[in-house]
C-alpha positions as CSV (number, residue, x, y, z in Angstrom):
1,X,101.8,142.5,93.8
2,X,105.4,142.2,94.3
3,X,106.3,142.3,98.1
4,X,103.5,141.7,101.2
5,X,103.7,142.5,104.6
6,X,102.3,139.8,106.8
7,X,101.9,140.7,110.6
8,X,101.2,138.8,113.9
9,X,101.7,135.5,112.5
10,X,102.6,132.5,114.5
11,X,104.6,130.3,113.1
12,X,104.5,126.0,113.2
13,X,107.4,124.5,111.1
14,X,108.0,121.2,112.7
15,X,111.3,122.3,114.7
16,X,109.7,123.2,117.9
17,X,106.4,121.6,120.4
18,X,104.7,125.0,120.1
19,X,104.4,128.4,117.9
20,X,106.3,131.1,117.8
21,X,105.0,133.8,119.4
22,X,103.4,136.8,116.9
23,X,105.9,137.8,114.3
24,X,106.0,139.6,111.2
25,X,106.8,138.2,107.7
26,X,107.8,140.4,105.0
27,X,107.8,139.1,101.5
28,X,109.2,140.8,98.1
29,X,109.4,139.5,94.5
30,X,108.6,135.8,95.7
31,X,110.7,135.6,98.7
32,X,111.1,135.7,102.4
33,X,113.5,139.2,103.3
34,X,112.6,139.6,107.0
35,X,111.1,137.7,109.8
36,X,110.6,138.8,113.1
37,X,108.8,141.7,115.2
38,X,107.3,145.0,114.7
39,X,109.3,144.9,110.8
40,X,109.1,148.5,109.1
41,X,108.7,147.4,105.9
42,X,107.6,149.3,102.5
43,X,104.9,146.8,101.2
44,X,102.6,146.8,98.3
45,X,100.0,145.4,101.0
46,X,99.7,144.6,104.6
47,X,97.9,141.5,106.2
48,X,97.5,141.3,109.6
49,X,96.5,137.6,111.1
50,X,96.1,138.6,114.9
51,X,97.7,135.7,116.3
52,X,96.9,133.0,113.7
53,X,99.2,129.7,112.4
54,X,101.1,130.0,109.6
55,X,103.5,127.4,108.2
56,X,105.9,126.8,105.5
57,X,103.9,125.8,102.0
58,X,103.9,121.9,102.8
59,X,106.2,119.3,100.9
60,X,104.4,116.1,99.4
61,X,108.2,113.7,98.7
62,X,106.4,110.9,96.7
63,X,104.0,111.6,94.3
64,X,102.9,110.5,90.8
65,X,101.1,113.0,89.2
66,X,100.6,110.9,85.7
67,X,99.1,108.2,87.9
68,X,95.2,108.8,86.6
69,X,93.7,105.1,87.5
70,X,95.7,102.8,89.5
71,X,95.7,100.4,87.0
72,X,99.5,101.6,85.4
73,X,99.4,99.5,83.3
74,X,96.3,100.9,81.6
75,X,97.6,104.5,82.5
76,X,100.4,104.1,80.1
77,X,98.2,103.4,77.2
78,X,96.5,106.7,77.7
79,X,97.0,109.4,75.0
80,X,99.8,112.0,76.4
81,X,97.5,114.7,75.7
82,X,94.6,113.6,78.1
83,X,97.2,112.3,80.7
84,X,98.9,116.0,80.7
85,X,95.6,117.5,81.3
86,X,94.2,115.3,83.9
87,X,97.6,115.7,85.8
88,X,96.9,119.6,85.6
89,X,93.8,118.8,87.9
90,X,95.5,116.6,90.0
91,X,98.6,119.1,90.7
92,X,95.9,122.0,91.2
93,X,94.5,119.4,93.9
94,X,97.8,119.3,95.9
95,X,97.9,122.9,95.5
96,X,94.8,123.4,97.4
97,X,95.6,121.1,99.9
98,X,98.7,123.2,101.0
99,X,101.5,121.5,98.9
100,X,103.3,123.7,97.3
101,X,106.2,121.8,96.6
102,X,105.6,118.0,95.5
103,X,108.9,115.6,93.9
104,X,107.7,113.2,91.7
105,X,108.7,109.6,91.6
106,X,108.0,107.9,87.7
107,X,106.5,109.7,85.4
108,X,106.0,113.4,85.3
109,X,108.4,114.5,82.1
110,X,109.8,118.3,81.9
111,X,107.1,119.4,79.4
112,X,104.6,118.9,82.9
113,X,107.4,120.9,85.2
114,X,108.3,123.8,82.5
115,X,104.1,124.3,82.5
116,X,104.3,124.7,85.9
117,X,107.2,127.3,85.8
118,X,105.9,129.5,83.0
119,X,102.5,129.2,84.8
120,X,100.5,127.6,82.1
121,X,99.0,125.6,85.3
122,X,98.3,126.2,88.7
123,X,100.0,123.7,90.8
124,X,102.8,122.7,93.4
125,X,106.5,123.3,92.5
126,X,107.6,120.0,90.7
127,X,110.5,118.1,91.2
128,X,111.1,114.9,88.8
129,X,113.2,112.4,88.2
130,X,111.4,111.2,84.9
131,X,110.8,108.2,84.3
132,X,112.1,105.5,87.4
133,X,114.4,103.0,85.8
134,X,113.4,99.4,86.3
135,X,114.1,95.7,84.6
136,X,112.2,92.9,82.5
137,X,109.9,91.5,84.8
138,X,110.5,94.4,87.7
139,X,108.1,97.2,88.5
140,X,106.6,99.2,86.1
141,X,107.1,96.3,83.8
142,X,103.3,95.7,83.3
143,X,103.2,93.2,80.3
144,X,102.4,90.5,82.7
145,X,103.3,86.5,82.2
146,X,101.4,86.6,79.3
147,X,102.8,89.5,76.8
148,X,106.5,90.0,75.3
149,X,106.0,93.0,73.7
150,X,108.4,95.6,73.0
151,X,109.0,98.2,75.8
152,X,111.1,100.8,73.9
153,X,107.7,102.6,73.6
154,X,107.8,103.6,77.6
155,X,110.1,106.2,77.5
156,X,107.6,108.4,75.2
157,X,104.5,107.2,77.0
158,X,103.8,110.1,79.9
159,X,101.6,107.7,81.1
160,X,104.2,105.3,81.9
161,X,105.6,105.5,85.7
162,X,109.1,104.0,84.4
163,X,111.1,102.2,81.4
164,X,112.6,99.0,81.3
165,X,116.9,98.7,80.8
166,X,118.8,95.8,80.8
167,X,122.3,95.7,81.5
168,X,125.4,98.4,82.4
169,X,124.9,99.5,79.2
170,X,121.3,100.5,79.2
171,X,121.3,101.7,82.2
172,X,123.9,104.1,82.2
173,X,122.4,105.3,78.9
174,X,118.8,105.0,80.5
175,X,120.2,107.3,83.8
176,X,122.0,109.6,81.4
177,X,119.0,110.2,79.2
178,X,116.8,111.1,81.9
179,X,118.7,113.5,83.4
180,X,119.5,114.9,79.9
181,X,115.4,115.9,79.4
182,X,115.8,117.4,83.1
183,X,115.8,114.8,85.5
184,X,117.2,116.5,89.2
185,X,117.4,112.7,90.3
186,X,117.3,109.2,89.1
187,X,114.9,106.7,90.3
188,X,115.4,103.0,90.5
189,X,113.3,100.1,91.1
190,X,115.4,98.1,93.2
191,X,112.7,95.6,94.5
192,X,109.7,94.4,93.7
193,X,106.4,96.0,94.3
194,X,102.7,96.1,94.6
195,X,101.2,97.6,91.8
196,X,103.0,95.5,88.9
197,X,102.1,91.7,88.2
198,X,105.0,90.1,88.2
199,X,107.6,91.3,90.9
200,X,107.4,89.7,94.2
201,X,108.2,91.5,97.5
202,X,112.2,91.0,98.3
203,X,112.7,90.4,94.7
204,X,116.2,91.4,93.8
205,X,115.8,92.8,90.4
206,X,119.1,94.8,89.4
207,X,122.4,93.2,89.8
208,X,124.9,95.3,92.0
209,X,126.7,96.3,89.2
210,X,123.3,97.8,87.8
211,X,122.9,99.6,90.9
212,X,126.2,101.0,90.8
213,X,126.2,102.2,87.2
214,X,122.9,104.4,87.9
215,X,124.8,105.7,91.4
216,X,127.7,106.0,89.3
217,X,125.5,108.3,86.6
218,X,124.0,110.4,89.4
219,X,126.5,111.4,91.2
220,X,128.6,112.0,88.3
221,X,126.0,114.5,86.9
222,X,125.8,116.2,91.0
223,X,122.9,114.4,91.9
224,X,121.5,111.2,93.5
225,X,119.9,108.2,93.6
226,X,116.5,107.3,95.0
227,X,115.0,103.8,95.2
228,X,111.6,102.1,95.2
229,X,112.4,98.9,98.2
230,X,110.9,97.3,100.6
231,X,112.7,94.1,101.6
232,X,115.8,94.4,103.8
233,X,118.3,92.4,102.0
234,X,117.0,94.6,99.2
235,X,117.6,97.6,101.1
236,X,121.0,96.7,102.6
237,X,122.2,96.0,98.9
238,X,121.1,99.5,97.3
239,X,123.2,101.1,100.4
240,X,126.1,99.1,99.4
241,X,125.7,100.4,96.1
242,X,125.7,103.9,97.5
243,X,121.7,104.8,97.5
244,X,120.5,107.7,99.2
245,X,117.2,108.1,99.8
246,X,114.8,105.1,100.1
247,X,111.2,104.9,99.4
248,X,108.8,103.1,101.6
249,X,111.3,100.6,103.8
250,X,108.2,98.9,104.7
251,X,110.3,95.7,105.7
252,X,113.8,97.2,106.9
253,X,115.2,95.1,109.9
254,X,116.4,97.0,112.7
255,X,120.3,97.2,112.3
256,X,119.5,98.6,108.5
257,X,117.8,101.6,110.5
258,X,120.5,102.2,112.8
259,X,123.0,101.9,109.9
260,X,120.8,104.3,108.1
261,X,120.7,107.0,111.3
262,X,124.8,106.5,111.4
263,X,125.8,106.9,107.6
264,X,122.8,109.9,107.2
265,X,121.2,108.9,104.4
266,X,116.8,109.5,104.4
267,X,113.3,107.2,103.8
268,X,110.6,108.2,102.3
269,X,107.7,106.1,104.2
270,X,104.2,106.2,102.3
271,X,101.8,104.6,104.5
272,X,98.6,106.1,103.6
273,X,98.8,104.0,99.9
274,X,98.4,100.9,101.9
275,X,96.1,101.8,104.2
276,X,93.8,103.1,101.2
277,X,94.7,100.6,98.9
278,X,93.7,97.7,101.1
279,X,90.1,99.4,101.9
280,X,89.7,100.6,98.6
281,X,92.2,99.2,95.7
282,X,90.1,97.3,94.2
283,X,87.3,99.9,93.4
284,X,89.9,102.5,92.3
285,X,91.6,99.9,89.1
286,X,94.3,98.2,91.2
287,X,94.5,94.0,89.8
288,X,93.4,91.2,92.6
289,X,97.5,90.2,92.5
290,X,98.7,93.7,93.3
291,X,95.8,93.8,96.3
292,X,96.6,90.6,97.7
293,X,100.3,91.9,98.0
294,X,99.5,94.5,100.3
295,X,98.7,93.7,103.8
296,X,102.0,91.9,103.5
297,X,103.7,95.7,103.8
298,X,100.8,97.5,105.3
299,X,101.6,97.0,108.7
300,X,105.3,96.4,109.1
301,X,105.0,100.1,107.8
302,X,103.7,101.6,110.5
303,X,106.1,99.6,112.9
304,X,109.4,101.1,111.2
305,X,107.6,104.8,111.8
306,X,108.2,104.4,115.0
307,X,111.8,102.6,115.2
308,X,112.9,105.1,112.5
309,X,111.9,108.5,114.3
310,X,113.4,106.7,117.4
311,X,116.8,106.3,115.8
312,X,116.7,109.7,114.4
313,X,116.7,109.0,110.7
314,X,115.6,111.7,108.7
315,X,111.9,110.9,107.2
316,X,110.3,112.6,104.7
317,X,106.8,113.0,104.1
318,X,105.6,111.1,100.9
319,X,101.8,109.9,99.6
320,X,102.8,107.6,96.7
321,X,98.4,107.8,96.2
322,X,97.2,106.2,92.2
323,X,94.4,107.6,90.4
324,X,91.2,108.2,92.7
325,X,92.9,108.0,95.8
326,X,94.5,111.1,95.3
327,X,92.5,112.8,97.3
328,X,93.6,111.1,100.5
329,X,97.1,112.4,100.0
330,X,96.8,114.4,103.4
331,X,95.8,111.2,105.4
332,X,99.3,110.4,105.9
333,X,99.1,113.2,108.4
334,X,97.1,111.8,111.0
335,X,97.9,107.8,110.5
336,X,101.6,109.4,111.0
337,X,100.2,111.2,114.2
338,X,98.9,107.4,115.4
339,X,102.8,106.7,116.0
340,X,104.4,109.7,115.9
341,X,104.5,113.1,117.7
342,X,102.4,115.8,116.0
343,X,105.9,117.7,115.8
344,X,107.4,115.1,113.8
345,X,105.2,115.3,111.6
346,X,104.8,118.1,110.6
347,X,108.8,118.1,110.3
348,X,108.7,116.0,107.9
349,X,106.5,117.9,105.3
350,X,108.7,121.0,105.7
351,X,112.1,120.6,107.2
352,X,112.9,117.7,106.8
353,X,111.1,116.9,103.3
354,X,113.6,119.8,102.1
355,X,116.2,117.6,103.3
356,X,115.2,114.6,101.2
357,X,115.1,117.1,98.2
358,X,118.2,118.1,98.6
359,X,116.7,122.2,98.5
360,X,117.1,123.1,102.4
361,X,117.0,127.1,103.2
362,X,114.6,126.8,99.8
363,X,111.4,125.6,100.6
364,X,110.1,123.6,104.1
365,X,110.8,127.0,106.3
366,X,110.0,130.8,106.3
367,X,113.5,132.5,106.1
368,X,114.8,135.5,104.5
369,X,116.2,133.9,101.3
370,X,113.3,131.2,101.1
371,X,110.4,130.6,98.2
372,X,107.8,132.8,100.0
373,X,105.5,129.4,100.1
374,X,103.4,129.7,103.0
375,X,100.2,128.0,104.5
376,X,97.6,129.9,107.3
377,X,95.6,127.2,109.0
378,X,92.5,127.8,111.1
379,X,93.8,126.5,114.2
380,X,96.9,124.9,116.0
381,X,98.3,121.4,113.8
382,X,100.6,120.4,116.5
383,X,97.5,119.7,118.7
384,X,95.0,118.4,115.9
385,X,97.0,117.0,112.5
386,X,93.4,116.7,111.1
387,X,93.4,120.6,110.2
388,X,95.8,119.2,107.3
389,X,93.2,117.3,105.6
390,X,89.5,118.1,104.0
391,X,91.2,119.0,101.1
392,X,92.5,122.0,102.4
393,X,89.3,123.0,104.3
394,X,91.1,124.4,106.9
395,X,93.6,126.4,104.8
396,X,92.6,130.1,104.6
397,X,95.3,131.4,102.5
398,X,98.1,129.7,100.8
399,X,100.9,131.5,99.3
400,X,103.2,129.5,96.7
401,X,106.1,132.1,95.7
402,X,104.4,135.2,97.2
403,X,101.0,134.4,95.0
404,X,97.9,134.0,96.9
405,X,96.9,130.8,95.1
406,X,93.9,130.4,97.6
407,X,92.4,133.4,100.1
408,X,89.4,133.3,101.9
409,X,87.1,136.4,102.3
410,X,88.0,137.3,105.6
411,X,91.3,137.9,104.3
């Protein structure tokens, strides 16, 4: 099928309190062409929805799709071949929940994305980064206090979430050889975390002039930075340094926000990780020194939702879920919806997460010109966010690029 007709839809993107009233949505060759009424459009096939909600195929900005156990250091030891298959599953998994688009954080390599393209796999639209960039002793360094080893074995590990650099030198070679095998960012990890052994919280890892050498990489190559902090000083550093996009912030103070709302660049908050991981880390792989880290961020995270939407920064929706807890990559839905307004939300898994990715009029929206990625939901989620989650229970059809990847009977 090559072009659809879809009538008396109603849309819910995130930019306005209620749906549009009944439109039609024509779709050709794996794009938007027309919205609006009573379209005379030539289509292959014609679906009428009487009334029902559709919404942009939903964006997922933090993921790690290698991340089978949340033990990463034992992930990294897994063979590549098992690894790509088991993130096949885990991709298909997004797909059904409605996340057609999904940027990956540490890990995923091209060989995973090119799979997805020449649809080898059925799963969400991947955007990497390939493997984050961190230091001796920062995060994704898993060795612990007790190991030396040699490290040079990351970078070919698909397992690995990240590879360890040293030094201008090695970084600017580390940030040019990532994009090189088709990075569309570069990640850093510019403070410590929760999942490695041997990084506090508010550790300053990279020197400035490390920082700058990877900003100085990305931009020259027409792309940007994005950093794994938590810690304010942490966080006021990397924007020195000319970061753009922060992930988590669990710990930012509040003149960092407003700085943040005034220069424009975005967060990445991931809240449902800690709230799973501190009911359930343990049982899933995670060590007893990365659990004991995490109330420490859990709920300073869910303050700065609320002093960050206030201020008007641009937040992206993002997971950041390890092994079995993939499933609860939804969740972040309604904990969001404890703080925020169903709206915003919902904003920022389409709108706004096209922001973050730099692909706005692409993806997030349904516009002539857009991937025709598209989500019908039985019922309305601006008055109950929990129609996002049950692993797509709720979903009746989802469209990624004009394919029905999931249609129920009625349809």
């Amino acid at each position: 099928m090559t072009s659809l007709l879809i009538r008396n839809a109603r849309i819910v993107d995130g930019t306005a309190p209620e749906p549009t009233d009944p439109v039609d949505i024509a779709i050709e060759n794996g794009r938007f062409t027309e919205v609006g009424k009573g379209l005379s459009f030539d289509a292959d096939a014609v679906q009428d929805l009487n009334g029902a909600i559709v919404m942009p195929g939903l964006i997922d900005c933090h993921v790690h799709v290698i991340a089978t156990t949340a033990n990463l250091g034992q992930n990294a030891e897994l063979p590549n071949s098992w690894v790509a298959l088991r993130s096949a599953q885990i991709m298909r998994e997004m797909l059904m929940r409605g996340f057609t688009t999904v940027r990956d954080l540490g890990g995923a390599d091209r060989g995973l994305q090119k799979a997805v393209e020449d649809g080898l796999i059925e799963a969400p639209r991947l955007v990497i980064c390939g493997k984050a960039l961190s230091q001796t002793g920062g995060h994704t360094d898993y060795r612990g206090p007790y190991h030396n080893r040699d490290v040079s074995y990351y970078p070919d590990r698909l397992g690995a979430l990240g590879r360890v650099c040293d030094g201008v030198p090695e970084v600017r070679r580390a940030a040019r050889e990532e994009v090189k095998n088709g990075a569309q960012f570069i990640k850093i990890m510019a403070d410590g975390g929760v999942s490695s052994p041997s990084d506090p919280v508010g550790y300053l890892v990279f020197s400035v002039e490390e920082l700058k050498a990877a900003v100085e990489v990305a931009k020259g190559f027409g792309t940007y930075v994005s950093a794994h902090l938590y810690d304010d000083a942490a966080i006021v550093r990397a924007l020195d340094c000319g970061i753009d996009c922060i992930e988590h912030g669990n710990l930012m103070g509040d003149a960092t926000i407003a700085r943040i709302a005034r220069e424009g660049q975005v967060v990445v908050p991931t809240n449902i990780t800690y709230d799973y991981l501190a009911r359930a880390g343990a049982q899933f792989g995670l060590p007893p020194e990365s659990v004991a880290k995490i109330d420490g961020v859990r709920e300073a995270g869910l303050e700065r939702l609320v002093k960050l939407h206030a201020a008007g920064v641009t937040m992206g929706y993002g997971s950041d879920l390890l092994g079995g807890m993939h499933s609860e990559q939804s969740g972040e839905f309604p904990l969001r919806g404890r703080y925020l307004p169903a709206q915003a939300v919902i904003r920022s898994a389409t709108v706004d997460a096209a922001r973050v990715l730099r692909m706005e009029g692409q993806i997030g929206v349904i516009a002539p010109g857009a991937h025709a990625d598209l989500i019908v939901v039985d019922g309305n989620p601006l008055e109950d966010l929990a129609l996002l989650t049950r692993q797509g229970a709720h979903l009746s059809l989802i469209l990624q690029g004009g394919v029905a990847r999931k249609k129920a009977s009625a349809l």
